[in-house]
N, CA and C atoms of all chains as a GROMACS GRO file, in nm:
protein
  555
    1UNK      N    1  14.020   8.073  10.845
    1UNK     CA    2  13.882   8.044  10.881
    1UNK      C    3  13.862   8.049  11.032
    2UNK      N    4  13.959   8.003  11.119
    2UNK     CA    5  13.910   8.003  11.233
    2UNK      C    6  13.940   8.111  11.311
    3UNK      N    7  14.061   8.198  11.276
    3UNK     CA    8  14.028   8.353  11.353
    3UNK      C    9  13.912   8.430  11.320
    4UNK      N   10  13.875   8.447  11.217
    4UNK     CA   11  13.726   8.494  11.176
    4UNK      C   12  13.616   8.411  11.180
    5UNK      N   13  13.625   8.320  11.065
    5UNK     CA   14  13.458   8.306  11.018
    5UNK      C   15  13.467   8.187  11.168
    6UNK      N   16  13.527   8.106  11.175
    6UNK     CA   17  13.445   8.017  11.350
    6UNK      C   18  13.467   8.086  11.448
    7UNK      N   19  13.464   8.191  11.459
    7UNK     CA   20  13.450   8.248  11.577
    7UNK      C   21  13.338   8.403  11.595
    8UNK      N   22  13.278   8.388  11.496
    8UNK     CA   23  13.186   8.481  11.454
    8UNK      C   24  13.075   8.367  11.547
    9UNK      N   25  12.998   8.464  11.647
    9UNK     CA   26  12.873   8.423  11.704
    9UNK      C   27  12.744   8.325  11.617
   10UNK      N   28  12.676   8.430  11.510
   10UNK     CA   29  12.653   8.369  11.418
   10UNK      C   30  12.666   8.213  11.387
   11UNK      N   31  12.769   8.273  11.301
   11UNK     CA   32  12.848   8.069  11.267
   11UNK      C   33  12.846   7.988  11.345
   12UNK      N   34  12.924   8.037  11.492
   12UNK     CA   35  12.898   7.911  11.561
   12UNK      C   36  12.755   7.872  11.642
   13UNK      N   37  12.660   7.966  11.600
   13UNK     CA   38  12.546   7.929  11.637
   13UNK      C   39  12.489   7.836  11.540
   14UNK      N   40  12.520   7.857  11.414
   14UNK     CA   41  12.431   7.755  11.302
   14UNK      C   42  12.477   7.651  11.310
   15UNK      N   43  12.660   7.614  11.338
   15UNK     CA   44  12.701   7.497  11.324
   15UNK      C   45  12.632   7.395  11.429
   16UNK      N   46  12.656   7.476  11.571
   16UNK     CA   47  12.606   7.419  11.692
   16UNK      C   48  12.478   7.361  11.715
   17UNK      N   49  12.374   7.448  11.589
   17UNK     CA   50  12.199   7.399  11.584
   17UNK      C   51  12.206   7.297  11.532
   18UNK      N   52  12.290   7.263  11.417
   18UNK     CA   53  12.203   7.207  11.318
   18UNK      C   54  12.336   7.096  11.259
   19UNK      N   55  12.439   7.044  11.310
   19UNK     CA   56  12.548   6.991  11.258
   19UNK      C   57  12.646   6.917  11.376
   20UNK      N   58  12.655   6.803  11.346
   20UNK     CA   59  12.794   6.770  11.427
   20UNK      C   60  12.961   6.772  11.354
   21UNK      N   61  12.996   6.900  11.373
   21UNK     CA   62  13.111   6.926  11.327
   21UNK      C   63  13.262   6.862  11.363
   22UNK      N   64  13.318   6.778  11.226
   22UNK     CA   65  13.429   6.740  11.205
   22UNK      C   66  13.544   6.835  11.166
   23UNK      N   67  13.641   6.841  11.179
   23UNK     CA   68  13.774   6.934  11.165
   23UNK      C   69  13.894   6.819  11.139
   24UNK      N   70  13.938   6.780  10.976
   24UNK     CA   71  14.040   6.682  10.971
   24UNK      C   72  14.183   6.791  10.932
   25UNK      N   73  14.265   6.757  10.983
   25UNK     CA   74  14.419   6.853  10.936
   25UNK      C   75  14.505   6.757  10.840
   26UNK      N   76  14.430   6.822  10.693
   26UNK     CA   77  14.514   6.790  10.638
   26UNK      C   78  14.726   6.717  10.597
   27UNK      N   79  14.729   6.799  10.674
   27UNK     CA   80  14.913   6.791  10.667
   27UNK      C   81  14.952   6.700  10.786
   28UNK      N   82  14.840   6.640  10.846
   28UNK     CA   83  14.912   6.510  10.947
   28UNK      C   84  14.877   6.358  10.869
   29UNK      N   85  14.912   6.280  10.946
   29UNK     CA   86  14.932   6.175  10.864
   29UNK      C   87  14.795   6.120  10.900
   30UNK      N   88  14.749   6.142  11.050
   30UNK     CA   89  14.626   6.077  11.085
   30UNK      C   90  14.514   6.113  11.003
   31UNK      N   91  14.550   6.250  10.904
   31UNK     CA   92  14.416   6.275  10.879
   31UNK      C   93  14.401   6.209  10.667
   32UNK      N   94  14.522   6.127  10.657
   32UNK     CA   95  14.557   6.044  10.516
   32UNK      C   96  14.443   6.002  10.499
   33UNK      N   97  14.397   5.922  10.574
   33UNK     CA   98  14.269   5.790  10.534
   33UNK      C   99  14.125   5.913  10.542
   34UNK      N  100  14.112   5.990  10.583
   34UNK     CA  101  14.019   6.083  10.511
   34UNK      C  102  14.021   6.155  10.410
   35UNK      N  103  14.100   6.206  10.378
   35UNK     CA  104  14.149   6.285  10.230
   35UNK      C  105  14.156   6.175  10.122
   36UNK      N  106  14.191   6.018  10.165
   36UNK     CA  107  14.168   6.014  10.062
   36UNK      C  108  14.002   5.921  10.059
   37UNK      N  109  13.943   5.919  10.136
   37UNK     CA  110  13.800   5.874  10.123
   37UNK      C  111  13.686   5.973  10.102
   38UNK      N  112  13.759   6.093  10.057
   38UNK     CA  113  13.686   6.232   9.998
   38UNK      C  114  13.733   6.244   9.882
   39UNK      N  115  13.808   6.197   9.879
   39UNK     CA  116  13.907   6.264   9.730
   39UNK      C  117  13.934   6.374   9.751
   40UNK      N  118  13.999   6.484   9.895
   40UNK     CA  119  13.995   6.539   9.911
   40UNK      C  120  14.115   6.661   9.781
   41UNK      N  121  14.163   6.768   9.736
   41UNK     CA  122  14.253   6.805   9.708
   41UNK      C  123  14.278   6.923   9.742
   42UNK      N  124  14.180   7.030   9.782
   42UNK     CA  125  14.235   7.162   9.832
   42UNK      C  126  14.157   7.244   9.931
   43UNK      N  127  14.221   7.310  10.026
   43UNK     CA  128  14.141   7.391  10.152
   43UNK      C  129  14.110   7.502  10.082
   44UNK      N  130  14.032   7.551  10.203
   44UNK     CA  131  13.922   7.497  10.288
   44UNK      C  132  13.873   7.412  10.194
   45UNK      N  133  13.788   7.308  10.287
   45UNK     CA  134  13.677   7.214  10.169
   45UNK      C  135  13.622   7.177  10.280
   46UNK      N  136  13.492   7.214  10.232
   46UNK     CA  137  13.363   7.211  10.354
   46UNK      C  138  13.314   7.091  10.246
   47UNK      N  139  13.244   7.010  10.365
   47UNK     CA  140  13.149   6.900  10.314
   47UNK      C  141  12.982   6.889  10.438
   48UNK      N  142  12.888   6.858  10.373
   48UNK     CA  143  12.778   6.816  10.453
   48UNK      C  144  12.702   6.661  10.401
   49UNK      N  145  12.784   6.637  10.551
   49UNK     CA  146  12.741   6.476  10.531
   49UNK      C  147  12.607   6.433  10.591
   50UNK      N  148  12.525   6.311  10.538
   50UNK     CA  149  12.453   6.280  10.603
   50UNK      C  150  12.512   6.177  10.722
   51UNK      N  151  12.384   6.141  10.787
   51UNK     CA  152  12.446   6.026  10.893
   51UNK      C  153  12.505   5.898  10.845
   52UNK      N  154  12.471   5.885  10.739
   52UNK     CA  155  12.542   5.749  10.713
   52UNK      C  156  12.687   5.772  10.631
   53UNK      N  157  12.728   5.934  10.682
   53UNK     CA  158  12.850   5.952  10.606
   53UNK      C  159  12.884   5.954  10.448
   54UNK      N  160  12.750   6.002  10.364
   54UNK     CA  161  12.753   6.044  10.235
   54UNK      C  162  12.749   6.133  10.223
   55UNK      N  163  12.905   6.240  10.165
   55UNK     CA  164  12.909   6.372  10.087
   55UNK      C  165  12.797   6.385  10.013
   56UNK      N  166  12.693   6.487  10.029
   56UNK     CA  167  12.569   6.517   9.961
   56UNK      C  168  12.598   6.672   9.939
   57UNK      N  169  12.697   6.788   9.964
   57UNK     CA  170  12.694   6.898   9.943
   57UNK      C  171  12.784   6.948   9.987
   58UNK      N  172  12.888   7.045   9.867
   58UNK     CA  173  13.031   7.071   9.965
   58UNK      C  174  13.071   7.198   9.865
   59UNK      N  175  13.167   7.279   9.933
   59UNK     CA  176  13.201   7.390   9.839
   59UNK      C  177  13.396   7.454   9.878
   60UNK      N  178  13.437   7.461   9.833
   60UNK     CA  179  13.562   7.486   9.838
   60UNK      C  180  13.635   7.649   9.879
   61UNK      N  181  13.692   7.702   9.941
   61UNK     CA  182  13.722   7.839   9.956
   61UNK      C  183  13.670   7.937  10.055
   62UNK      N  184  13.737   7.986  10.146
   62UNK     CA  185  13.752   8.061  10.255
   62UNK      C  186  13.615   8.176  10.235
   63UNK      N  187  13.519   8.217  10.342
   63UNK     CA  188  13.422   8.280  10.312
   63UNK      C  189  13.414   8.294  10.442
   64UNK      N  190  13.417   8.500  10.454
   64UNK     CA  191  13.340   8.564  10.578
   64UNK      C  192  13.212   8.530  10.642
   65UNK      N  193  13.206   8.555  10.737
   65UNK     CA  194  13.115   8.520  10.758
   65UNK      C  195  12.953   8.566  10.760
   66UNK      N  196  12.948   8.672  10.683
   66UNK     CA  197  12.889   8.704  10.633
   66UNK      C  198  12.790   8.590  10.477
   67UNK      N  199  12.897   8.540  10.417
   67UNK     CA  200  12.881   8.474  10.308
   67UNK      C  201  12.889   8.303  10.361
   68UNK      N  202  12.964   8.291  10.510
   68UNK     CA  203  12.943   8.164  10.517
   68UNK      C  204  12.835   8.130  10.566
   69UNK      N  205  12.712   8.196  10.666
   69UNK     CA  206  12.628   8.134  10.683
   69UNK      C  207  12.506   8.071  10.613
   70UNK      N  208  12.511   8.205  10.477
   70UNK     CA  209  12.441   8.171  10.381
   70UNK      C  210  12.473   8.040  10.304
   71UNK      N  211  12.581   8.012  10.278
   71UNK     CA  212  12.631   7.863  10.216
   71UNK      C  213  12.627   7.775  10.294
   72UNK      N  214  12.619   7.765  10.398
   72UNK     CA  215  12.618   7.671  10.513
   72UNK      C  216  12.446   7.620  10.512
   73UNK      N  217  12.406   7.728  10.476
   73UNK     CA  218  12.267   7.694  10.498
   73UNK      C  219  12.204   7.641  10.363
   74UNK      N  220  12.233   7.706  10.278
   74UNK     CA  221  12.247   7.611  10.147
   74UNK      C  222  12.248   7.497  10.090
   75UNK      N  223  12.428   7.455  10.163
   75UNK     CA  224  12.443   7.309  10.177
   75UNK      C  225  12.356   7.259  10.245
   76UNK      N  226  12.322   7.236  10.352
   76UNK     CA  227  12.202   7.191  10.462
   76UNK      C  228  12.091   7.179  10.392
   77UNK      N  229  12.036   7.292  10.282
   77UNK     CA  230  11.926   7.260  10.208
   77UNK      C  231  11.918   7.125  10.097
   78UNK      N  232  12.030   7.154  10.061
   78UNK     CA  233  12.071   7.108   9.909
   78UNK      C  234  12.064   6.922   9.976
   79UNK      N  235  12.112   6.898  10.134
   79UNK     CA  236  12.124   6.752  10.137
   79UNK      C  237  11.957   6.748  10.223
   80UNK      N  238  11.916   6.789  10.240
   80UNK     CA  239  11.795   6.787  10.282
   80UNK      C  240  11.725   6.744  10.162
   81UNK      N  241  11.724   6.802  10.062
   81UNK     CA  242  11.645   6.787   9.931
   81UNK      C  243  11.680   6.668   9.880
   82UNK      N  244  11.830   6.648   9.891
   82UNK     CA  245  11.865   6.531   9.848
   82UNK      C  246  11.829   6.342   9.935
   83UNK      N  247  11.768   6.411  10.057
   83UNK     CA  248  11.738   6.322  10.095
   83UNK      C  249  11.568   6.351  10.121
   84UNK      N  250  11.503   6.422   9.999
   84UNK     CA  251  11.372   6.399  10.023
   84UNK      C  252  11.311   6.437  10.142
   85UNK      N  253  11.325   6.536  10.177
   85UNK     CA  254  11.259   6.629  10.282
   85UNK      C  255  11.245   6.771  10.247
   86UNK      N  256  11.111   6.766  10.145
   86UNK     CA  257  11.164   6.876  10.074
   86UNK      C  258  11.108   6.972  10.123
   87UNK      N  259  10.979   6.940  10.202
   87UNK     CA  260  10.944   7.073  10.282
   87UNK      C  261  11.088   7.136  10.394
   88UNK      N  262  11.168   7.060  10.424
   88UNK     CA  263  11.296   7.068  10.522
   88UNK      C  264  11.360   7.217  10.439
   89UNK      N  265  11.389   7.126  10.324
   89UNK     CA  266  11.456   7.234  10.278
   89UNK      C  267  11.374   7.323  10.194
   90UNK      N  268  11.244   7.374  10.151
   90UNK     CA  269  11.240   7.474  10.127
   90UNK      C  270  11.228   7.627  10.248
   91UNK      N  271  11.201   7.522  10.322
   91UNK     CA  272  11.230   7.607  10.469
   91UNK      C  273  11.373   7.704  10.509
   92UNK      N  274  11.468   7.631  10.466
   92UNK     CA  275  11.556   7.646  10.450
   92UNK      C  276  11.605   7.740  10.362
   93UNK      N  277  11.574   7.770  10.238
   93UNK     CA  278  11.605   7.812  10.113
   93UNK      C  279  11.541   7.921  10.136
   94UNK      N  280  11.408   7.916  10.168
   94UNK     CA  281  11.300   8.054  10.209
   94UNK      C  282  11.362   8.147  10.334
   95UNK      N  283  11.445   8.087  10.452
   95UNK     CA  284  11.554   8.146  10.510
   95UNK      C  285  11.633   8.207  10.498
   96UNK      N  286  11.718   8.193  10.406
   96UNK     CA  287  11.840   8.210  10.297
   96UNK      C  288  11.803   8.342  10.272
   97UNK      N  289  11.678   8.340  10.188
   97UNK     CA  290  11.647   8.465  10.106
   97UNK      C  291  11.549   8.547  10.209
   98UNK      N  292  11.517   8.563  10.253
   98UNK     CA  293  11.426   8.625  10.374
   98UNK      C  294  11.596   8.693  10.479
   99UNK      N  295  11.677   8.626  10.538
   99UNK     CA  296  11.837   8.662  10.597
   99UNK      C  297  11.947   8.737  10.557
  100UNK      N  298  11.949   8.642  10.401
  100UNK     CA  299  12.075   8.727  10.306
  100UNK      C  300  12.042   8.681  10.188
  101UNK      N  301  11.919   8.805  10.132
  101UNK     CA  302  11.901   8.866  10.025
  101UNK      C  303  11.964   8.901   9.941
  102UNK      N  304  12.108   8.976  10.026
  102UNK     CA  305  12.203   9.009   9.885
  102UNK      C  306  12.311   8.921   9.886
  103UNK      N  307  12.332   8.819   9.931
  103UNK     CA  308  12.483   8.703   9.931
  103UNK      C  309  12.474   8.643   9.829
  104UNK      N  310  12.609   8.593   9.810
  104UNK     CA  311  12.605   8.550   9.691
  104UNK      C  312  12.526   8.411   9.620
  105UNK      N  313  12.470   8.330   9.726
  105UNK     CA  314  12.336   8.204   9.705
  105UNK      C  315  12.275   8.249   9.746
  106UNK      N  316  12.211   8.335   9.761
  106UNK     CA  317  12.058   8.390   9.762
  106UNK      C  318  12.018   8.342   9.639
  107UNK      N  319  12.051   8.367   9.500
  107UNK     CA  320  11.966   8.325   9.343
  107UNK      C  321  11.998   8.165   9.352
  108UNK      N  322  12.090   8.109   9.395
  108UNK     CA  323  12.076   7.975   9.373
  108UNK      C  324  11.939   7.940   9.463
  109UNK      N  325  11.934   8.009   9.598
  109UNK     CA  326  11.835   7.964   9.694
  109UNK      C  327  11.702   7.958   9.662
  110UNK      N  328  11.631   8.057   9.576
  110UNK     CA  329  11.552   8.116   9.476
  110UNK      C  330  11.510   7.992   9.361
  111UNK      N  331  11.596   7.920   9.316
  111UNK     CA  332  11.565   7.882   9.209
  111UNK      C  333  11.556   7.716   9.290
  112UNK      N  334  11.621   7.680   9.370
  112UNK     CA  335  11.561   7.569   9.465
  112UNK      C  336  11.486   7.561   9.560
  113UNK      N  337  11.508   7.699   9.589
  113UNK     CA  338  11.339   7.730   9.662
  113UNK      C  339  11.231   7.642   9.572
  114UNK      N  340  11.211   7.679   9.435
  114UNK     CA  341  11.114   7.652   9.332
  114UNK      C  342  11.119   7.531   9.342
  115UNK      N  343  11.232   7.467   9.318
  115UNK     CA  344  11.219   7.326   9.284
  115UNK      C  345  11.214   7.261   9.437
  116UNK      N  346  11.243   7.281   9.552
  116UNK     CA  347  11.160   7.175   9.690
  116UNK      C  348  10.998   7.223   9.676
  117UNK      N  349  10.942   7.352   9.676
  117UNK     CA  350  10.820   7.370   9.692
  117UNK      C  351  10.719   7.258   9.572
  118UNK      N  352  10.781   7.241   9.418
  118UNK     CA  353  10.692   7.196   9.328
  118UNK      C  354  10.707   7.038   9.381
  119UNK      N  355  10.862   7.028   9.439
  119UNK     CA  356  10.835   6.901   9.448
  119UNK      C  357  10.741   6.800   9.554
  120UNK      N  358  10.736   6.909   9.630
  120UNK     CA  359  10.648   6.861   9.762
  120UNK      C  360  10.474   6.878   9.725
  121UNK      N  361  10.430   6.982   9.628
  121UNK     CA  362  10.290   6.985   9.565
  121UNK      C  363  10.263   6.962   9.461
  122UNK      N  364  10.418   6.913   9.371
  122UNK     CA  365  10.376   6.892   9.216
  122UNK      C  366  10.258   6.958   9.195
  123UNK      N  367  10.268   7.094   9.208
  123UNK     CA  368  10.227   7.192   9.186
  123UNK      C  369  10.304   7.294   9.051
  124UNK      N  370  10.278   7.302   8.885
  124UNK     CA  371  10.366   7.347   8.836
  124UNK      C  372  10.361   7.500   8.871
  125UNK      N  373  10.261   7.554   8.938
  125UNK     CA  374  10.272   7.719   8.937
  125UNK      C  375  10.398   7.758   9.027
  126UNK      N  376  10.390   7.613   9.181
  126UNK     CA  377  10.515   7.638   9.249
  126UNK      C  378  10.643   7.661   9.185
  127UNK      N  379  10.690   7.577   9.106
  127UNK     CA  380  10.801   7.588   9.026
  127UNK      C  381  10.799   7.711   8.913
  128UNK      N  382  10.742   7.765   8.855
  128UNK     CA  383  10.724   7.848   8.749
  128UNK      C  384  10.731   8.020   8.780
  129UNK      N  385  10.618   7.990   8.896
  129UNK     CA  386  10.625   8.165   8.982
  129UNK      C  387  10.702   8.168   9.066
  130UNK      N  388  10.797   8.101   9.114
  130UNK     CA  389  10.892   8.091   9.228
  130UNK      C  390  11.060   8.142   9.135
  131UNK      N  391  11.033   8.005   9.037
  131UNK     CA  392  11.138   8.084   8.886
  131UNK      C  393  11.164   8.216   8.833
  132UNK      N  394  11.014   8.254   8.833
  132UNK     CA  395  10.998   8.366   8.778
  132UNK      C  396  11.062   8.514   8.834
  133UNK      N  397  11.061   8.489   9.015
  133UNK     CA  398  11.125   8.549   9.069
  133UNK      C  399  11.288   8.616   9.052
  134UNK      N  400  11.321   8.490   8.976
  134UNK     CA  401  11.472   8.538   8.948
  134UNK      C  402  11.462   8.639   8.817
  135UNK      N  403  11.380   8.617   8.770
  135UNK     CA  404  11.390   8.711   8.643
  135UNK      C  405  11.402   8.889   8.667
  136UNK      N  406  11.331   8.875   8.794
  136UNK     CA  407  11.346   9.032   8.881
  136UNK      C  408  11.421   9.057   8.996
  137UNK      N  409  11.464   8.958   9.068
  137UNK     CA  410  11.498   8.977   9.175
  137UNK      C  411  11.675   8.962   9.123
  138UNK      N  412  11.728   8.878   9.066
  138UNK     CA  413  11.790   8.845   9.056
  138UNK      C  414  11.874   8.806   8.904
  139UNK      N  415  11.845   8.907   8.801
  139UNK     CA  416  11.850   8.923   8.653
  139UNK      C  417  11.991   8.862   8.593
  140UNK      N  418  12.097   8.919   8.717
  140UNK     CA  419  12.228   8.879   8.620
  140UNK      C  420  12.280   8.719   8.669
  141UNK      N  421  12.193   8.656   8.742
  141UNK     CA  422  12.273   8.538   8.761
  141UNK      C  423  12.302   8.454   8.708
  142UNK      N  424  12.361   8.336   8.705
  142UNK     CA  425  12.348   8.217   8.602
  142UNK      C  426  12.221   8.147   8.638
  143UNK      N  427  12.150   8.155   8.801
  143UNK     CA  428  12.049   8.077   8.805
  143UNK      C  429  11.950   8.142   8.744
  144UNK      N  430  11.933   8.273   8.718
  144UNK     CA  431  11.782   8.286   8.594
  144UNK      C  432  11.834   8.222   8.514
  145UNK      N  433  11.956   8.217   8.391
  145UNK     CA  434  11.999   8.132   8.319
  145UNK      C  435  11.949   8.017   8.298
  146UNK      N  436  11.926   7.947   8.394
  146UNK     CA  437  11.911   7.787   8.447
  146UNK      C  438  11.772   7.755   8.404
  147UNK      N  439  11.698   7.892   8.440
  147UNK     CA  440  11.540   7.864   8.422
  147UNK      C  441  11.500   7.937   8.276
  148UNK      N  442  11.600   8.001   8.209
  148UNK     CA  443  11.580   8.044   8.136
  148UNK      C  444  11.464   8.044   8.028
  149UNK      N  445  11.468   7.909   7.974
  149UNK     CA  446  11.366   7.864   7.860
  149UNK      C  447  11.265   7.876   7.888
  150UNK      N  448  11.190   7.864   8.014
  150UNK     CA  449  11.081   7.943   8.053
  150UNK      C  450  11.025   8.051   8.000
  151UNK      N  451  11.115   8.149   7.958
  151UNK     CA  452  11.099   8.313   7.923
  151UNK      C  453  11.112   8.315   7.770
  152UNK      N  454  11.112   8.207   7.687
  152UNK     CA  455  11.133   8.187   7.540
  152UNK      C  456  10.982   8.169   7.487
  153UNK      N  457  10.948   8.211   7.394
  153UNK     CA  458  10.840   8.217   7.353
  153UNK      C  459  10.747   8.288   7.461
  154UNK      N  460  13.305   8.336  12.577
  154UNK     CA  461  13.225   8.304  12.438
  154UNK      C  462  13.220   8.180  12.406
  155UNK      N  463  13.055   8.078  12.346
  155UNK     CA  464  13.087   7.955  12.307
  155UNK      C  465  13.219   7.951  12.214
  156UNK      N  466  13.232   7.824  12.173
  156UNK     CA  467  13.339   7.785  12.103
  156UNK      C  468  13.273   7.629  11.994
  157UNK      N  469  13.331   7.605  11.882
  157UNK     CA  470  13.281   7.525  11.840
  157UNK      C  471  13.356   7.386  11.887
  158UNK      N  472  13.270   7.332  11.874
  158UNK     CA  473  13.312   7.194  11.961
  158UNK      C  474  13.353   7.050  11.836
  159UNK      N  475  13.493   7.080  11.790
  159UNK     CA  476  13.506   6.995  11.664
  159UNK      C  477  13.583   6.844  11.740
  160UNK      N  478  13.540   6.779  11.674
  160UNK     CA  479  13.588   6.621  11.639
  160UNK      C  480  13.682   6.597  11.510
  161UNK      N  481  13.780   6.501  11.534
  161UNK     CA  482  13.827   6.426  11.483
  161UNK      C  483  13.792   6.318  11.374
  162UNK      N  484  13.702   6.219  11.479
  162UNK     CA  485  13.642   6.131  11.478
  162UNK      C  486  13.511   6.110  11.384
  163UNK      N  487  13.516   6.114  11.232
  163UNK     CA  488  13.412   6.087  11.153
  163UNK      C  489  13.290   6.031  11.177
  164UNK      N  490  13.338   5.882  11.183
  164UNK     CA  491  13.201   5.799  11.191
  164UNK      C  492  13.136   5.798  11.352
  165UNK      N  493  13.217   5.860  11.474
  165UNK     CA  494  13.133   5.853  11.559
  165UNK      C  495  13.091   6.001  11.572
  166UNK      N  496  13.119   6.115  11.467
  166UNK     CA  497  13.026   6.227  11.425
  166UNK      C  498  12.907   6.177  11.406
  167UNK      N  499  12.894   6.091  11.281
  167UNK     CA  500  12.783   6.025  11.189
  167UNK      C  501  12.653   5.955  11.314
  168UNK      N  502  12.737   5.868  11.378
  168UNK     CA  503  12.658   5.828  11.481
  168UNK      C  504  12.585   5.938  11.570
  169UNK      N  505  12.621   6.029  11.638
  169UNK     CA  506  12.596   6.098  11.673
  169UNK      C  507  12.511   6.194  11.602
  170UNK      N  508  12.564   6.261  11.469
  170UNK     CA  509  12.452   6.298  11.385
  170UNK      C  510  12.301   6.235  11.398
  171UNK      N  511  12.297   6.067  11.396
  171UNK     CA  512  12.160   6.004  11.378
  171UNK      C  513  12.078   6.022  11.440
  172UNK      N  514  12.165   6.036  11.566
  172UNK     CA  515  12.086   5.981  11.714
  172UNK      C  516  12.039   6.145  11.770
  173UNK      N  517  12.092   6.219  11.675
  173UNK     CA  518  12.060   6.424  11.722
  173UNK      C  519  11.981   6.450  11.633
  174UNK      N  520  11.945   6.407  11.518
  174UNK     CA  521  11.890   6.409  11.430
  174UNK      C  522  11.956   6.579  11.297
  175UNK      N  523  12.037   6.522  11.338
  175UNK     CA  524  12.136   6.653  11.271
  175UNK      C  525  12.235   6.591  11.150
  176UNK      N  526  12.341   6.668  11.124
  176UNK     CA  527  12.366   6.597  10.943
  176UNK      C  528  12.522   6.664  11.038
  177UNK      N  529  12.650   6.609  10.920
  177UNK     CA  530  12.752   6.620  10.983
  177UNK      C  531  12.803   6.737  10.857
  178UNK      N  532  12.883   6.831  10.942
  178UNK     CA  533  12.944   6.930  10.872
  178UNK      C  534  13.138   6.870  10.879
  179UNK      N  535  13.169   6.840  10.756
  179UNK     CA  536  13.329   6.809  10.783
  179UNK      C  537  13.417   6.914  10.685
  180UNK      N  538  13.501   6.967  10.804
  180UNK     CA  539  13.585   7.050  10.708
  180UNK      C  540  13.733   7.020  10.704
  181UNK      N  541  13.781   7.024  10.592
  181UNK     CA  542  13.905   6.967  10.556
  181UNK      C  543  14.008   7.132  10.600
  182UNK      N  544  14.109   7.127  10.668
  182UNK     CA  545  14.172   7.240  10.643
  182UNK      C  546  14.338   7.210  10.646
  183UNK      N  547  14.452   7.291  10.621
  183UNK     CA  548  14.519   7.332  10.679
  183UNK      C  549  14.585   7.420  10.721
  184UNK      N  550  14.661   7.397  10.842
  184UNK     CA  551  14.690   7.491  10.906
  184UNK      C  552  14.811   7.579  10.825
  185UNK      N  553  14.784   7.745  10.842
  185UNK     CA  554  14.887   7.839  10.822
  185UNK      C  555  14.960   7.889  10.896
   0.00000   0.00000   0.00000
């Protein structure tokens, strides 16, 4: 990770905007009492904490950087939402897919796109035509899957 | 070239997170 993806301009521009970045090394002893207050078990393992130090969004496994900014930004959405800022993160999510269209969370981004926008206008068209998107944009994923029942009857 | 500027130090990430109004990114690794 760190000959490539942290040292890609990029990356370290998103981390630097929008994150105060921790780095624990596993295989020392100092870094015991964190692994195990994560339950940590295998690298890479990215986490996005809030300030009060609650894991709200994390994903496991080495990614170019190409594919990491998109997950990076993801996560960032995903605890944004989770902490009820949902215009935050559909901002976010609408980024995602507007940046990297073809990565591999772009369709997750898509289908939570839907769900911060309805939740901020409990608006059902937000959620429904935003869904609907995956049905074309994005056909083979598991997230049309997700919205699937929509398209039944 | 910048460089990323990592910590150790969790909870005075967290603190710092509050007061930047930013969220903390922690990555577990080890070294190869």
């Amino acid at each position: 990770m760190s000959a490539v993806t942290y040292s890609d301009a990029q990356v370290i521009e998103t981390i630097t905007a929008c994150f105060v970045p921790v780095q624990i090394n596993t295989q020392e002893a100092a870094g015991l009492p964190m692994v195990q207050r994560f339950y940590q078990v295998w690298t890479p393992d990215l986490r996005v904490a809030s300030p009060e130090g609650v894991d709200l969004a994390h994903w496991n496994g080495y990614l170019p950087p190409a594919e990491f900014v998109p997950q990076l930004l993801i996560a960032q959405a995903q605890t944004l939402l989770r902490l009820h800022d949902e215009p935050g993160a559909a901002a976010i999510y609408r980024e995602v897919l507007e940046r990297f269209p073809t990565s591999a969370v772009a369709p997750e981004a898509q289908y939570f796109f839907a769900v911060s926008t309805y939740k901020h206008s409990h608006e059902a068209a937000d959620l429904l035509d935003n869904w609907r998107q995956l049905q074309t944009r994005y056909p083979a994923s598991i997230w049309r899957v997700k919205q699937s029942f929509i398209e039944e009857g | 070239m910048a460089t990323i500027q990592w910590t150790d130090d969790f909870d005075t990430a967290c603190q710092q997170a509050g007061q930047e109004h930013k969220l903390v990114l922690l990555d577990f690794f080890s070294p190869t």
